[in-house]
C-alpha positions in Angstrom: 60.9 93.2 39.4 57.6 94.7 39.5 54.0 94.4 38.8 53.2 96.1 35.2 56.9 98.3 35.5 60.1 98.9 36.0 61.1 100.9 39.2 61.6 104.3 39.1 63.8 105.6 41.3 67.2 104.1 42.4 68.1 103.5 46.1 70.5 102.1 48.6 69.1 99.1 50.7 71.6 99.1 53.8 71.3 96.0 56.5 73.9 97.0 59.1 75.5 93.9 61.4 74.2 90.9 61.0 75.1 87.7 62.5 75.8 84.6 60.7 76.5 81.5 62.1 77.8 78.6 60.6 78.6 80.0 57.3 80.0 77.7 54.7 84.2 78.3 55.0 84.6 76.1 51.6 84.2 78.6 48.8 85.4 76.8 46.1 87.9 73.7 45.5 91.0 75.9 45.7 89.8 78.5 48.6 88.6 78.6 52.1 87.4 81.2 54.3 85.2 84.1 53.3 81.9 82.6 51.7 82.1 83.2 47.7 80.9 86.3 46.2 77.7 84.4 44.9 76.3 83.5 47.9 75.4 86.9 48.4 74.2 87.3 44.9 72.0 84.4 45.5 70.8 85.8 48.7 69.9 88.8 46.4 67.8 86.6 43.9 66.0 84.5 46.5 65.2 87.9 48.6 63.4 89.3 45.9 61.5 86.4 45.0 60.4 86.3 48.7 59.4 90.1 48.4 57.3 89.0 45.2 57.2 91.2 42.2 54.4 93.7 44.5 56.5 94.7 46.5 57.7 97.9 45.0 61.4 96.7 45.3 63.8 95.5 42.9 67.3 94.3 43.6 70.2 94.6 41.3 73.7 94.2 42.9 74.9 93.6 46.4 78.4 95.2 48.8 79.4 93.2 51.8 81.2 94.5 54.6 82.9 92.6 57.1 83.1 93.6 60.6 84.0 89.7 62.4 85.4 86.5 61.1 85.3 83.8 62.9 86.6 80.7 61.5 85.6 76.9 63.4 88.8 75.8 63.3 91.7 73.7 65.5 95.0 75.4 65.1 98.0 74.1 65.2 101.2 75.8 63.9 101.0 75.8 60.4 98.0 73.5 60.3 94.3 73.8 60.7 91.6 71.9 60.5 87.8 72.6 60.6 85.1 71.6 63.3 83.7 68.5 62.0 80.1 67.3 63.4 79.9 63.5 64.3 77.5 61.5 62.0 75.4 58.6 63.0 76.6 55.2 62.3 75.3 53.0 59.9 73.1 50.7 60.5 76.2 48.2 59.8 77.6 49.7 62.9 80.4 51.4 60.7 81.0 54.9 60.5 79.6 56.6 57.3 81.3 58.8 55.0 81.8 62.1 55.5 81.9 65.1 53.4 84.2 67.7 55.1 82.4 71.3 55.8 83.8 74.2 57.0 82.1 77.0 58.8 82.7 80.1 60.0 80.5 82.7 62.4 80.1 86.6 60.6 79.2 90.0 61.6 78.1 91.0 58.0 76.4 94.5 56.7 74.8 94.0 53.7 74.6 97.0 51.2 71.9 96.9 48.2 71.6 98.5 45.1 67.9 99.2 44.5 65.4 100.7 42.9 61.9 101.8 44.4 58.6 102.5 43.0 56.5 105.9 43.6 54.4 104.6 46.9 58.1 104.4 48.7 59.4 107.8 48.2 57.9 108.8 51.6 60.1 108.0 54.6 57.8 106.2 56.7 56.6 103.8 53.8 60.7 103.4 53.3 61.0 103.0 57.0 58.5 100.2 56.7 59.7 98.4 53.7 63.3 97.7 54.7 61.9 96.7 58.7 59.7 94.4 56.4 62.8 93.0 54.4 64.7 92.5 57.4 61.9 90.4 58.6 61.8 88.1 55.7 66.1 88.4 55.9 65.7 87.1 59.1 64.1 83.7 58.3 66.4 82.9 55.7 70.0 81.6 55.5 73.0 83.5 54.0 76.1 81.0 52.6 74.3 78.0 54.7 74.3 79.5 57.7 71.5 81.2 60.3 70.8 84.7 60.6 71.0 85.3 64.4 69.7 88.5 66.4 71.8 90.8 68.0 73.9 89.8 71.2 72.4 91.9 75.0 75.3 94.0 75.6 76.8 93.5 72.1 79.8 96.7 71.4 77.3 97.7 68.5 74.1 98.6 69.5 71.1 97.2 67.1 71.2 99.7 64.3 67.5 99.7 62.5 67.9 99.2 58.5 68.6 102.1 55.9 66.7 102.4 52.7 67.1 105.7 50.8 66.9 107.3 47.6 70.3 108.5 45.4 70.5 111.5 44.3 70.5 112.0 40.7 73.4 111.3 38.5 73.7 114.6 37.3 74.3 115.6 41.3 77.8 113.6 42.0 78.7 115.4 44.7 75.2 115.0 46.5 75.9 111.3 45.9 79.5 111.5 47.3 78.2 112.9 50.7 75.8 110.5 51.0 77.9 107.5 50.9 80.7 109.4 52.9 78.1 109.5 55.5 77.1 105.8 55.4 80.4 104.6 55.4 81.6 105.5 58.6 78.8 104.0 59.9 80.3 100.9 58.7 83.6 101.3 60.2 85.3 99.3 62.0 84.8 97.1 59.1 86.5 95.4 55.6 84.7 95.8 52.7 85.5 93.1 49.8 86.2 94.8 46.2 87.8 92.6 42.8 91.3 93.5 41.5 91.6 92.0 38.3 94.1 94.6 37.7 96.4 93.0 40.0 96.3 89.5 37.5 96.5 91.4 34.4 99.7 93.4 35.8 101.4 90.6 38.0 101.0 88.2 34.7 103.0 91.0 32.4 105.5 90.6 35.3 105.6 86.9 35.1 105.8 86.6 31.2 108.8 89.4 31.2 110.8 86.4 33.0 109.1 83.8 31.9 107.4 83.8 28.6 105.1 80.7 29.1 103.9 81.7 32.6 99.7 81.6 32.4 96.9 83.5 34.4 97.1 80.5 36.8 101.0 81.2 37.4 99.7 85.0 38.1 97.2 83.8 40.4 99.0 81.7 42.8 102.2 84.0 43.0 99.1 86.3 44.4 97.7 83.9 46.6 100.8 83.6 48.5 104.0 84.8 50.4 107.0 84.3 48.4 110.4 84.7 49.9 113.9 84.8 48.2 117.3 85.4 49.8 119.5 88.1 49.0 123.3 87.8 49.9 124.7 90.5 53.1 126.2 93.6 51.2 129.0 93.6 54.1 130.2 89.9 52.1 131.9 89.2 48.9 129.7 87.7 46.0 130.2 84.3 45.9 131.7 84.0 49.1 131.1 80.2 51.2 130.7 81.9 54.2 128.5 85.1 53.3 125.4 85.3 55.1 121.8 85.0 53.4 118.9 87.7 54.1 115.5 86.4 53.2 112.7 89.3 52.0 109.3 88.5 52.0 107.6 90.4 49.0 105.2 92.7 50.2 101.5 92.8 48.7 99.4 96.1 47.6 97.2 95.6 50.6 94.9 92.6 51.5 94.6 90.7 49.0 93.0 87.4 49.1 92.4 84.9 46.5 88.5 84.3 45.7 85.8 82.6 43.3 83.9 85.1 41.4 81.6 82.8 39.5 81.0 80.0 37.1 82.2 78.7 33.6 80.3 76.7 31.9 81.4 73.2 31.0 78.8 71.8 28.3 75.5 73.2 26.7 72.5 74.2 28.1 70.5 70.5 28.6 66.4 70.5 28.8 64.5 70.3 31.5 64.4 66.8 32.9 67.4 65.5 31.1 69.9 65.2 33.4 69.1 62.5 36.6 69.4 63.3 39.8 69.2 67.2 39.3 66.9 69.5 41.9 64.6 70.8 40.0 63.3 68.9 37.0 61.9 72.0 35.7 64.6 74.3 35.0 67.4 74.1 32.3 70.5 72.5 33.6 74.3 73.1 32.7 77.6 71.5 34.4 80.1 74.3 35.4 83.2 75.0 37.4 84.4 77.6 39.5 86.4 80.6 38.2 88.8 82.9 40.3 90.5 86.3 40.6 92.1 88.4 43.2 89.8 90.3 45.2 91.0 92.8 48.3 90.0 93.6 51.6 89.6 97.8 51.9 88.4 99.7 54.8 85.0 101.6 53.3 86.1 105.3 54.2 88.6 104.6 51.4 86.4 103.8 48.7 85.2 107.1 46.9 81.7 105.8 45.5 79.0 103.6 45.7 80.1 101.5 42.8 83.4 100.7 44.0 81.3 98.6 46.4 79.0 96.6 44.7 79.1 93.2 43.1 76.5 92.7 40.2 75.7 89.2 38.6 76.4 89.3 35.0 75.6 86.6 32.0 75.0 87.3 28.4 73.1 84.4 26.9 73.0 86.4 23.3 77.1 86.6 23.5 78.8 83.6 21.9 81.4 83.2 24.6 80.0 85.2 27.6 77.3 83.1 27.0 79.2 80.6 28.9 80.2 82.7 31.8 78.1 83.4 34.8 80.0 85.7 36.6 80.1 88.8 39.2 81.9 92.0 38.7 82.8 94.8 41.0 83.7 98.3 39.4 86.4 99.2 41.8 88.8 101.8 40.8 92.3 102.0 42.9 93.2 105.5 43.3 96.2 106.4 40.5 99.7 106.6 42.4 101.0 109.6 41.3 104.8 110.3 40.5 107.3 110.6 43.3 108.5 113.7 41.4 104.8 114.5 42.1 105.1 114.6 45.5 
């Protein structure tokens, strides 16, 4: 936030290609691959505490787009296993424990929902501001690993940071032809959005077969491939000798399984009470992971800014959301219309 007010005037904060290397691959106990969505939150939060409250910047929700994924990994049919660094022996002679870590290398653009104070509304101070928070990115680590400069002779040339203002609300289609125009420059690239609606409906599925199936049932039948066989129609039901055709179910796009915050797992303790926690000066809670479905879309199909971003969200006043520290996306999937629509 800033100094004495609130900022004025809402922007887009856009820091194209970045290079991560090393990246934490473990996202949560159940997933691997893409660093969680909180990560980037977090990179949010300790960005804008660099910046300091004089900045004239404030930071409120955060897109990612991927453009590489590289995962440090040995491959082997259907088995992989991550890059593991060699630890010094003890001084036993024995080898000490180790805590497996995965990591991957990225070729991120970061997109920012902002809001600016007066002194920014002219292009050059705007210009200078996002050069200067590219700076202070730039020293800084994103999902554990390094930010790296740009590759000599790299396929996409160094592209300077974007910071503008949004038109107002009242002018959607000014806002619709600015983000049209800022997408492409982010193509070839994946941008990752949440599909809760894909649990809610594949559970509603589930339960029409099965009336005890959970949200947990739902979210592994989406994590996965399933296959079933389905008998030749050239052959007789029941027939010995018939043979078997297996169909893989198809998915609604790229979907991927993925952590999207925290639940709670007792109350909020004091400062100080629990031993062995980082900072002895902030309340501390136990939590664990929560997931959902999110889904990998290019960004020329998204029609809006908000079908982008991921926003941190708590509500300490709420008696149950108190408990949930969580990050929502507003992504809308376009309504399929009717064949007889067609």
């Amino acid at each position: 936030m800033l100094e004495n007010s609130r900022p004025l005037h809402r922007a887009i904060l856009v820091l194209p290609h970045l290079r991560v290397q090393n990246a934490n691959a473990i996202s949560s106990p159940l997933t691997w691959g893409f660093p969680a969505i909180t990560a980037f939150t977090g990179l949010m939060t300790a960005l804008e505490r660099r910046l300091g409250s004089g900045s004239g910047i404030a930071f409120y929700a955060v897109g990612i787009i991927c453009h590489e994924f590289e995962a440090q990994i040995t491959s082997g049919g259907f088995t992989r296993a991550f890059h593991l660094t060699r630890n010094p022996v003890l001084h036993t002679g024995e080898s000490a424990a180790i805590v497996e870590e995965g990591r991957v290398h990225l070729e991120l653009t970061l997109v920012f929902d902002v809001e600016i104070s007066d002194v920014h509304l002219e292009e050059t101070s705007r210009c200078a501001l996002a050069e200067c928070i590219a700076g202070e990115l730039a020293g800084m680590r994103l999902a554990g690993g390094s930010l790296m400069p740009a590759l000599p002779g790299h396929r996409h040339r160094p592209r300077a940071p974007v910071l503008e203002t949004i038109p107002d609300a009242d002018d959607s289609r000014a806002q619709a032809k600015q983000f049209r125009r800022l997408a492409r420059r982010w193509l070839p690239g994946f941008a990752l959005v949440s599909r809760d609606d894909l649990m809610r409906q594949r559970l509603c599925e589930l339960r029409e077969e099965c009336p005890e199936a959970t949200v947990l049932d739902a979210w592994l039948d989406l994590s996965r491939w399933n296959s079933h066989a389905v008998e030749s129609p050239e052959d007789k039901p029941g027939d010995p000798t018939s043979n078997v055709v297996w169909h893989t179910d198809p998915h609604p796009g790229w979907i991927v399984p993925m952590p999207v915050g925290y639940a709670a797992l007792c109350d909020l303790q004091p400062p100080g009470s629990v031993r062995g926690a980082r900072d002895q000066t902030t309340p501390f809670r136990f939590v664990e992971s929560i997931w959902s479905i999110g889904q990998w879309i290019s960004p020329h199909r998204l029609e809006r800014l908000e079908d982008l971003l991921w926003e941190p969200e708590h509500d300490p006043e709420h008696p149950t959301a108190s408990r949930l520290y969580r990050c929502r996306n507003r992504y809308q999937p376009p309504i399929e219309r009717p064949e007889s629509a067609l």
